[in-house]
C-alpha positions as CSV (number, residue, x, y, z in Angstrom):
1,X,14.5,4.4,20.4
2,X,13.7,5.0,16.6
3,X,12.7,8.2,15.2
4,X,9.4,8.6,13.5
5,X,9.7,9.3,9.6
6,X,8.5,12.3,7.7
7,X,5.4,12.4,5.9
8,X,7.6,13.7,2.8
9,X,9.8,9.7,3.4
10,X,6.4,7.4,3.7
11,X,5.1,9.3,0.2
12,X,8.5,8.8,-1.5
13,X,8.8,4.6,-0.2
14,X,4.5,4.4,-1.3
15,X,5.6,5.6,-5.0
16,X,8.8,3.2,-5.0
17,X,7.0,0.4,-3.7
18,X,4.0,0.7,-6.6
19,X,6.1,1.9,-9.3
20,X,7.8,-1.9,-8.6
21,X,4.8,-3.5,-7.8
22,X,3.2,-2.2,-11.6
23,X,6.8,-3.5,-12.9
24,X,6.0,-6.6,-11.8
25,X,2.7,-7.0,-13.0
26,X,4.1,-5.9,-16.6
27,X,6.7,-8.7,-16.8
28,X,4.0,-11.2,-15.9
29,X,2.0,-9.8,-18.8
30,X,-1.3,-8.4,-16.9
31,X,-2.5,-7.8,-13.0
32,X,-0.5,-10.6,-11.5
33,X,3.4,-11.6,-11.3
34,X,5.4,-13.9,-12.7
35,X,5.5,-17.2,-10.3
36,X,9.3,-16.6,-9.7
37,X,8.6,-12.9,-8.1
38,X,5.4,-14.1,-6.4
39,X,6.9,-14.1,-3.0
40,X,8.4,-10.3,-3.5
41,X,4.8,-9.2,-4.7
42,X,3.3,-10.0,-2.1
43,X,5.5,-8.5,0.4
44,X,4.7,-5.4,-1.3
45,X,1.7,-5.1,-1.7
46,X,1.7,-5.9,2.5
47,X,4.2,-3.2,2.4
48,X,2.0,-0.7,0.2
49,X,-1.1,-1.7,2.8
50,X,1.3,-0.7,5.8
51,X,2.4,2.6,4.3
52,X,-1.1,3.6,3.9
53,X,-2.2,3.0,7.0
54,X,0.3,5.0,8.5
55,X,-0.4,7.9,6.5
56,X,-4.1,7.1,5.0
57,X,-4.1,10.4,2.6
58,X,-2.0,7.7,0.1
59,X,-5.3,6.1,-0.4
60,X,-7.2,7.3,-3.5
61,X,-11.1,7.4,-2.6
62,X,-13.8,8.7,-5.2
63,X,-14.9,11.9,-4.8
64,X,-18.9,11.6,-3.9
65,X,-21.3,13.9,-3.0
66,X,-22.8,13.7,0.5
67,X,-20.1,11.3,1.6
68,X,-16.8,12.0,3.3
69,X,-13.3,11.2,2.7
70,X,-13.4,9.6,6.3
71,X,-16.7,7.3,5.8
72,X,-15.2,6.1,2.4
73,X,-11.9,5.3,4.2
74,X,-14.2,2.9,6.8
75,X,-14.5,0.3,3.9
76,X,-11.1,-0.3,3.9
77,X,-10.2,-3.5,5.4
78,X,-6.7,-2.9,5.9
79,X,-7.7,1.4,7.4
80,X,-10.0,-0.1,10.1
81,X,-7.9,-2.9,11.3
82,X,-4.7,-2.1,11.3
83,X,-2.0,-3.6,8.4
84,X,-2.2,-7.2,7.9
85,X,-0.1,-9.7,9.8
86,X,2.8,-10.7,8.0
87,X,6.3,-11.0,8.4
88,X,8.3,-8.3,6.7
89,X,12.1,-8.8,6.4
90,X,14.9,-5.5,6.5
């Protein structure tokens, strides 16, 4: 039986896993990847969208008056149902 991570361990993989995912973009010379690291940006950007399911306060909402954090969260594809179905390697 596995033990469930700290709050303090999902923060510190979310910030490792953009701070590569906006390295990528940079060598590629804009918002998408090279075509050689396509494959490893997408796994994590399906890693980034698993992470912040499991601890939603990662994901940056605007602030807006007369709407709360929760509502905002509800337009979230990924919140509502669950992180996509892919196939994640160790």
């Amino acid at each position: 039986m596995t033990e469930m991570r700290s709050a303090i361990a999902i923060r510190k993989e979310h910030k490792a896993v953009c701070a590569k995912i906006k390295e990528l973009e940079k060598e590629g010379g804009g918002h998408q990847p090279q075509d050689k690291h396509e494959e490893l940006y997408f796994r994590l950007h399906t890693m980034k969208d698993t992470l912040e399911w499991v601890l939603p306060i990662l994901i940056r909402t605007p602030k807006v008056e007369d709407v709360d954090r929760r509502t905002q969260l509800m337009g979230y594809r990924h919140y509502v149902y669950g992180p996509p179905h892919a196939l994640l390697y160790p």
